[in-house]
C-alpha positions in Angstrom: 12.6 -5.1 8.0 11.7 -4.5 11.3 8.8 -6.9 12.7 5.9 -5.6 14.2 7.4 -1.9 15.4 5.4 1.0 14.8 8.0 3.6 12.7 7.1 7.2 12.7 7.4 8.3 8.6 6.0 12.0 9.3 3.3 14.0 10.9 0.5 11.8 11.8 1.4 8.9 9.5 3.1 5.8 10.7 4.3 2.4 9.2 4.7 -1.4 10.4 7.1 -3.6 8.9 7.2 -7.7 8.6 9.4 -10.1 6.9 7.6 -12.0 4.2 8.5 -14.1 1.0 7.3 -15.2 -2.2 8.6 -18.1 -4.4 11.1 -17.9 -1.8 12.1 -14.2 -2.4 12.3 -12.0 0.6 9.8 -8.9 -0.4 9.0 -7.8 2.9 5.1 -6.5 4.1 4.8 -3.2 5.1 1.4 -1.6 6.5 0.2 2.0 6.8 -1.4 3.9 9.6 -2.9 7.2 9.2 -4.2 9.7 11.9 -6.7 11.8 11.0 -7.7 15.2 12.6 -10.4 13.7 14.4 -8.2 11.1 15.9 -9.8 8.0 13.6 -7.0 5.9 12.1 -7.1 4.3 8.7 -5.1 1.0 8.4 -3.6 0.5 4.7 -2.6 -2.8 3.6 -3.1 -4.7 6.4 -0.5 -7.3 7.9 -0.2 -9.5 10.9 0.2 -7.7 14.1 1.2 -8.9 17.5 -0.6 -8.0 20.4 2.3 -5.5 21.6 1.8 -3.5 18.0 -2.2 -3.9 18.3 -1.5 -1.8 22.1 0.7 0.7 20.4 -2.0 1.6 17.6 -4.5 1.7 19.8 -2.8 4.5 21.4 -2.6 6.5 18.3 -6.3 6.9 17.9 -9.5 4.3 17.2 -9.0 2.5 14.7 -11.8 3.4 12.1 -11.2 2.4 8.4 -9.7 -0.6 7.0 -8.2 -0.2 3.6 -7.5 -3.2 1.1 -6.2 -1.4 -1.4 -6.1 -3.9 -4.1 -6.9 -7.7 -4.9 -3.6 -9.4 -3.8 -3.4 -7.6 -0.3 -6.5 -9.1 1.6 -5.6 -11.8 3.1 -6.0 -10.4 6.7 -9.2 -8.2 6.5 -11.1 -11.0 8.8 -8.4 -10.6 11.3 -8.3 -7.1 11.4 -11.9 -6.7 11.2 -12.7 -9.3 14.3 -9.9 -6.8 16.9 -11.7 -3.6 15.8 -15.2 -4.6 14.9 -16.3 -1.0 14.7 -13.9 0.2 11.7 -15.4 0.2 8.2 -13.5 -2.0 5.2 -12.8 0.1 1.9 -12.0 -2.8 -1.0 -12.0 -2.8 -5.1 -15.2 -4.7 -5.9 -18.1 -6.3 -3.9 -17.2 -10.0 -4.4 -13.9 -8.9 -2.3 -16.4 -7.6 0.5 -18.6 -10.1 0.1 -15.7 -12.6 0.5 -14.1 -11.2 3.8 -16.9 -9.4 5.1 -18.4 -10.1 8.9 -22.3 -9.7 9.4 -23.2 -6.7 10.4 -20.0 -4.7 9.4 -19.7 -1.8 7.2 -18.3 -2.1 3.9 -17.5 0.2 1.5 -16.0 -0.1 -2.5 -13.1 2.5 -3.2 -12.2 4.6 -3.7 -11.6 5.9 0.3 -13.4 9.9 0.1 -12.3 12.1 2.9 -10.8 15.6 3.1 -7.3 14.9 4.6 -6.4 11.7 2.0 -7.2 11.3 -1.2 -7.5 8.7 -3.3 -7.6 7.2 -7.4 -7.7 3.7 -8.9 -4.8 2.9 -11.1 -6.9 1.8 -13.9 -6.0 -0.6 -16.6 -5.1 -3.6 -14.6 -8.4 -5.5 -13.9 -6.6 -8.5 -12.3 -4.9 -6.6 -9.6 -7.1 -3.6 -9.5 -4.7 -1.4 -7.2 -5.7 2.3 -5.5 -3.4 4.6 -4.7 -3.7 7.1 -1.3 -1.8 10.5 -1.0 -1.7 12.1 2.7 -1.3 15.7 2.0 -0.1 16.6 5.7 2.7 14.7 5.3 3.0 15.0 1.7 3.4 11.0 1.8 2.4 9.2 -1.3 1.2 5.6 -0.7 1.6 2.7 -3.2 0.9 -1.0 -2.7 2.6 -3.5 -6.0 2.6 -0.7 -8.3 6.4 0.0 -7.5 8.3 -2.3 -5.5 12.2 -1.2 -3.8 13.8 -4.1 -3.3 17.6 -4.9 -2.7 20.0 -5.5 0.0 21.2 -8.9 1.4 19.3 -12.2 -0.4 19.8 -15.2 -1.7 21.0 -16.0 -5.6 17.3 -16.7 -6.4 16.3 -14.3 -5.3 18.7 -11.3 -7.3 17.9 -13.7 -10.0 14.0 -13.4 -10.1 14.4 -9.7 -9.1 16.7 -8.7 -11.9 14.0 -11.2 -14.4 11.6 -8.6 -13.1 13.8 -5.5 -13.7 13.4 -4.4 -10.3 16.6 -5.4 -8.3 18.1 -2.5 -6.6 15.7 0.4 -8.0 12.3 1.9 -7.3 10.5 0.4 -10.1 7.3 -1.3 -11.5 8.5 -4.9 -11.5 7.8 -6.8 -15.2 5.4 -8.9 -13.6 2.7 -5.5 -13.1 3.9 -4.3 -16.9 1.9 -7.2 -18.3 -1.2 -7.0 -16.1 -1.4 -3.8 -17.9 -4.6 -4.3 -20.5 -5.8 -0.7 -21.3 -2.1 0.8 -21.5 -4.1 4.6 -22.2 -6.4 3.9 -19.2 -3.1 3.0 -17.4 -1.3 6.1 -18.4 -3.8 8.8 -17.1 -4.1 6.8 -13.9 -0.1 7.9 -13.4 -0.2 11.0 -15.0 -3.0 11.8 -12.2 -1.0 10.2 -9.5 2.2 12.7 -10.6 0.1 15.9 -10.2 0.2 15.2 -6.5 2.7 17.0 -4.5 4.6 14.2 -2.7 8.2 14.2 -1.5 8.2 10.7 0.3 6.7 7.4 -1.2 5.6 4.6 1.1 5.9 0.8 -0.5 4.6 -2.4 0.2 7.4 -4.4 -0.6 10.7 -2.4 -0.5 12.6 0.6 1.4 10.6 3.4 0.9 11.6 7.2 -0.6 12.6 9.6 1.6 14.7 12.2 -1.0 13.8 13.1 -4.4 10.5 11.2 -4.7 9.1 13.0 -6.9 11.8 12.6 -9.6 12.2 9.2 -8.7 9.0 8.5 -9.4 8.5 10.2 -13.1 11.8 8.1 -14.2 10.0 5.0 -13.0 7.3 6.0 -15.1 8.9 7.8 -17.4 7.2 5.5 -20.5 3.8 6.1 -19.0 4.2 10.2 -18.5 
């Protein structure tokens, strides 16, 4: 992954990229930037930025909504949220705002409502309680853990735990998401809903995105949930 360089992915829509690891597996960070007509950003997934990246996004537009878009990616909201004090935080539930909020700030429970991106909770999983974002301009669908895309060079460990999670070298849902699934039905016409939009790219967390065939890759993925 490439650290800390803004990467054009379409009209108006951008991406950030930073080398990360957990249990000692490489699964990368990767964070969204959105430009909306007015020229307002919104900042998905937030990640650790350098100064030089903070000047490059600053000449995009002003920075204006911060999206955590679900439990396990809010570790830098406070950081974010000090370097633009003026944006508004979107999170799943209040004790997440309540937790990172600043006095004074804006906060706001998604899902995110605006004309130009639009937005639906993947329901079924309370514990990680994940939303998903589609950018219609770029017809850019935007996922967080739901799918991960992971492969290339790592160590034995770490093919290991990815092929545990039945997620090494494919754009899946990794074993570990399957059984944080509680209300499989709820979970179902969360993906069903997310399949009606008309995507052609996909934009991961953890993982190289999809540039080709995106929306096919994405039904076989979740084929058992279609």
């Amino acid at each position: 992954m490439h650290s800390n360089l803004l990467l054009q992915f379409g009209p108006n829509i951008w991406t950030v990229e930073q080398p990360s690891s957990f249990l000692g597996v490489p699964l990368g960070l990767r964070m969204t930037i959105v430009r909306l007509r007015n020229q307002q950003l919104l900042i998905h997934s937030m990640i650790p930025c350098n100064e030089e990246t903070y000047t490059a996004i600053d000449t995009l537009g002003e920075v204006r909504y911060l999206i955590s878009p679900n439990l396990e990616h809010t570790r830098f909201i406070q950081e974010w949220q000090q370097h633009y004090p003026k944006s508004a935080l979107y999170a799943p539930t209040d004790q997440c705002l309540t937790k990172h909020a600043l006095a004074g700030r804006t906060n706001n429970l998604l899902p995110f409502q605006h004309n130009e991106i639009q937005c639906i909770a993947v329901n079924g999983m309370p514990r990680l309680q994940e939303f998903v974002f589609f950018h219609a301009e770029s017809q850019t669908l935007i996922l967080t853990d739901l799918a991960f895309n992971l492969g290339g060079t790592m160590s034995l460990w770490g093919k290991i735990f990815l092929h545990l999670n039945a997620a090494y070298k494919r754009f899946t849902p990794t074993r570990i998401l399957k059984s944080l699934i509680k209300d499989r039905a709820a979970f179902n016409d969360s993906i069903q809903a997310i399949s009606k939009w008309d995507f052609t790219k996909i934009i991961i967390a953890h993982g190289s995105p999809i540039t080709q065939d995106a929306r096919n890759t994405f039904e076989k993925a979740f084929a058992w949930a279609l």
